[in-house]
N, C-alpha and C positions, 0 to 999 in steps of 0.2 A: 312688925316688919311689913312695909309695903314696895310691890313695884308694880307701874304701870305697862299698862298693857300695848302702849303706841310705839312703835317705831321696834318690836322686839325682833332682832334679828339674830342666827346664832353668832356664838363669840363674841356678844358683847358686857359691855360689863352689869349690865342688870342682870344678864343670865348666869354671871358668875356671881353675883350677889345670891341672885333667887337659890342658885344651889349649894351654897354654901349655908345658906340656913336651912336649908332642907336638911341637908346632911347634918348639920350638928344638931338639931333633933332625934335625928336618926340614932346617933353616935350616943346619943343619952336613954334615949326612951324607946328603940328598936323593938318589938315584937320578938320574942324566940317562938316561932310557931313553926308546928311540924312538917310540913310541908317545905318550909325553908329549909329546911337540912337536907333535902335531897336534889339530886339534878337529874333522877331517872327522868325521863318524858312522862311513859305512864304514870307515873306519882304524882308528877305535878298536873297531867289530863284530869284525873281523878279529885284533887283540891280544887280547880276553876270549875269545873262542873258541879261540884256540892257547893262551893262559893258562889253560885248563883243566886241572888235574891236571899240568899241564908247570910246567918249573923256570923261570925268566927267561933262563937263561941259552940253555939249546937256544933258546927263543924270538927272540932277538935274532938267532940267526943266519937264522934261517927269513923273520923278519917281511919285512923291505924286499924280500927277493928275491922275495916271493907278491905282494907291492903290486907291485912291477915287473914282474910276469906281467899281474898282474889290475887294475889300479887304480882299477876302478869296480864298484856292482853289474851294467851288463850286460854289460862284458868276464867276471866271472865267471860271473855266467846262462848264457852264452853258449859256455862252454867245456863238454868231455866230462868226465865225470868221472875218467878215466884222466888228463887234462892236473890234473887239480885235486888226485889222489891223487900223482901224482908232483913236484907243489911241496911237499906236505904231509910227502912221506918225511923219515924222522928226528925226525918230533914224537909218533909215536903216537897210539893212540885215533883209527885211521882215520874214526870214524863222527862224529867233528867237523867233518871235513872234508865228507864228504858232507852232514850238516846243514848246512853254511853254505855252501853249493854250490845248495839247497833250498830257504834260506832268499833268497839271491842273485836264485834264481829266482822267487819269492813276491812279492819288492820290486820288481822288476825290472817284474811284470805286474800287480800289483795295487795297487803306489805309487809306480808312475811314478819308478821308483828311488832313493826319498829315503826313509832309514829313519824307520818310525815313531817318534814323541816320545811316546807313550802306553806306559805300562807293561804295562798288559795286554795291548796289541794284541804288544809285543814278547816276550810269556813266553806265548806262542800259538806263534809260529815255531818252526822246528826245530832242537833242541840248544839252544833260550835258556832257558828257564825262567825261574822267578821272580827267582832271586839274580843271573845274568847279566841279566835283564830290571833290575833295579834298578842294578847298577852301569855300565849304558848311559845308565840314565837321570842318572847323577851325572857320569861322565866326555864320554859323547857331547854331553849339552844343559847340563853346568852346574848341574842342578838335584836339591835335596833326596830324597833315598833312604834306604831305610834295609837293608842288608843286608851278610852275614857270608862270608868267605872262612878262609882257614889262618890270613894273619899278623893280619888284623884280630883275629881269633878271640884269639890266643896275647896281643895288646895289652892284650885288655881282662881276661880270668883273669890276666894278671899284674896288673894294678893294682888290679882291683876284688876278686879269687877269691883272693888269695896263701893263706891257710888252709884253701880247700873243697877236696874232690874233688867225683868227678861234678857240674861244671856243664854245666849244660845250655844248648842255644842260646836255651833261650824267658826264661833269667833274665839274658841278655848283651842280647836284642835290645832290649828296653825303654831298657839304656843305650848303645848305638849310637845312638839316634832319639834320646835327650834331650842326649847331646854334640855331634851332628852340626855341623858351623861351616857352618849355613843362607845363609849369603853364598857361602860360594866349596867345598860338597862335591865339587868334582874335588881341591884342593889336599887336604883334609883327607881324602881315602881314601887318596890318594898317600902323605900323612905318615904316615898308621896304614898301609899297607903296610910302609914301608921301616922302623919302627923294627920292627915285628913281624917281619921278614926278618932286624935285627940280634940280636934277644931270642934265637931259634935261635942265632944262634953265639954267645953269649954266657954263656948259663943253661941251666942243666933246662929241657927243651920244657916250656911250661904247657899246651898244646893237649889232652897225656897223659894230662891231670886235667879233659876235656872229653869229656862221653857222646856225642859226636859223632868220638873217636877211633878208627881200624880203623890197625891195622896194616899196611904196604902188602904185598902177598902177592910173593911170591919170582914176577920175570918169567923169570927161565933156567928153559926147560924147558916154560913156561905155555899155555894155549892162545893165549893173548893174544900170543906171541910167534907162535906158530904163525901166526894169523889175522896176525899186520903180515907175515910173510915172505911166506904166500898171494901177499898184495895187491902188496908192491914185485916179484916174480916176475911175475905180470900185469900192472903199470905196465910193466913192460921189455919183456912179449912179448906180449900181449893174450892168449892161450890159451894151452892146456898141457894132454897127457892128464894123468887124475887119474891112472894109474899111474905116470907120470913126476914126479909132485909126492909120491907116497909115499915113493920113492927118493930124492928129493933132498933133502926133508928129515927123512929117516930116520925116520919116524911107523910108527904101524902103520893100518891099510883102516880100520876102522871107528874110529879117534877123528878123520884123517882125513875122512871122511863124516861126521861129525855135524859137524866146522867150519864146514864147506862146505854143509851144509844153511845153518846160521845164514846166513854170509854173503850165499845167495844168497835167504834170506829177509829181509834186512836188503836187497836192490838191489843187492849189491855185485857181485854174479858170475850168470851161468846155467850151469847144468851142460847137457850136450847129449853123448850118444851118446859117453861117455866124458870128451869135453872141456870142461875149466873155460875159462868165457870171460869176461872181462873186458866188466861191461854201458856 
């Protein structure tokens, strides 16, 4: 199924075409995934934010066991951030967790713990920005958004882009906002998730022919691996001399020490008279 991407204006008949095969993928191959079952706000704060950059699949293992720690924002305002780093192991990109550990605490004292329904007030918060600011406002309240992820991304270069390279996001977003299904945009991101999820195992990635494509850089070896092992080594023991963290994970002093500067400029650690401390 193809539709071109010229002349696309709402209500017209490409765009009842386009979503209608949307939806009848949907209606066959829809996802039951946990976070779909719920329309608390925190619930679904909590899935876009571990949906970051992560697969579904680590996700699903992580999601309920964090709600079962934390089930609200001032259970997690109210936790250290070592209890909040240590549910979060195994998802990577530590510094999601601390954003929404910040963010937890923000709501918690400044909105009476009920997440904001305003767009901008939530692409203010930390770690949300504007694209997770939009799709809180589609999945948490129900209501019209307009913004772009991986598979949404890869839905619309296949149907609208099949002959371009380099598209860009500014020539997709115009037609996300004139297809959107303004009755029910939580069903209709779901459904452009899940067929965009099947397109990948299906086809050539179309994402690859999108200017907004990076290669994912090789993690063995990375600093990025570096900094997760830091942090689970200080989940398990709160401190550690830094010459015992050289040894253990085989680094050499000085890439070691520029790590550990970031993190403990990011909040995450203090260094003190040799030892890394867990803040």
């Amino acid at each position: 199924m193809e539709v071109r991407g010229d002349a696309i204006e709402p209500g017209c008949e490409k765009i009842r075409v386009f979503q209608e095969h949307v939806y009848r993928f949907y209606r066959k191959h829809g996802r039951d995934l946990p976070w779909r079952r719920t329309t608390v706000p925190y619930e679904i704060l909590v899935s876009e934010m571990m949906l970051q950059q992560t697969q579904v699949e680590r996700v699903c293992g992580r999601y309920e066991r964090f709600l079962a720690r934390f089930p609200d924002f001032p259970s997690l305002a109210g936790a250290g951030l070592g209890e909040v780093l240590h549910e979060w192991q195994g998802l990577g990109y530590n510094r999601r967790a601390k954003s929404l550990h910040e963010t937890a605490g923000i709501i918690t004292g400044q909105f009476g713990g009920t997440l904001p329904a305003e767009e901008e007030v939530l692409a203010s918060l930390p770690g949300i920005g504007k694209a997770t600011a939009a799709s809180l406002i589609a999945f948490a309240f129900n209501r019209p958004s307009v913004f772009l992820e991986t598979n949404i991304r890869r839905v619309f270069i296949h149907c609208f882009f099949r002959d371009l390279e380099k598209v860009s996001d500014r020539e997709i977003i115009p037609l996300v906002e004139a297809t959107c299904d303004r009755e029910n945009p939580r069903d209709w991101y779901y459904a452009l998730m899940d067929l965009g999820s099947s397109l990948k195992k299906s086809i050539p990635n179309p994402n690859r022919r999108s200017t907004e494509y990076r290669k994912q850089p090789r993690f063995q070896g990375s600093n990025r691996m570096i900094r997760g092992r830091i942090l689970a080594i200080l989940v398990d023991e709160q401190k550690i001399r830094e010459s015992e963290l050289v040894s253990r994970l085989k680094t050499d002093n000085s890439r070691l020490h520029g790590i550990l500067k970031t993190l403990e400029k990011e909040g995450f650690l203090r260094t003190e008279d040799g030892w890394v401390i867990l803040r």
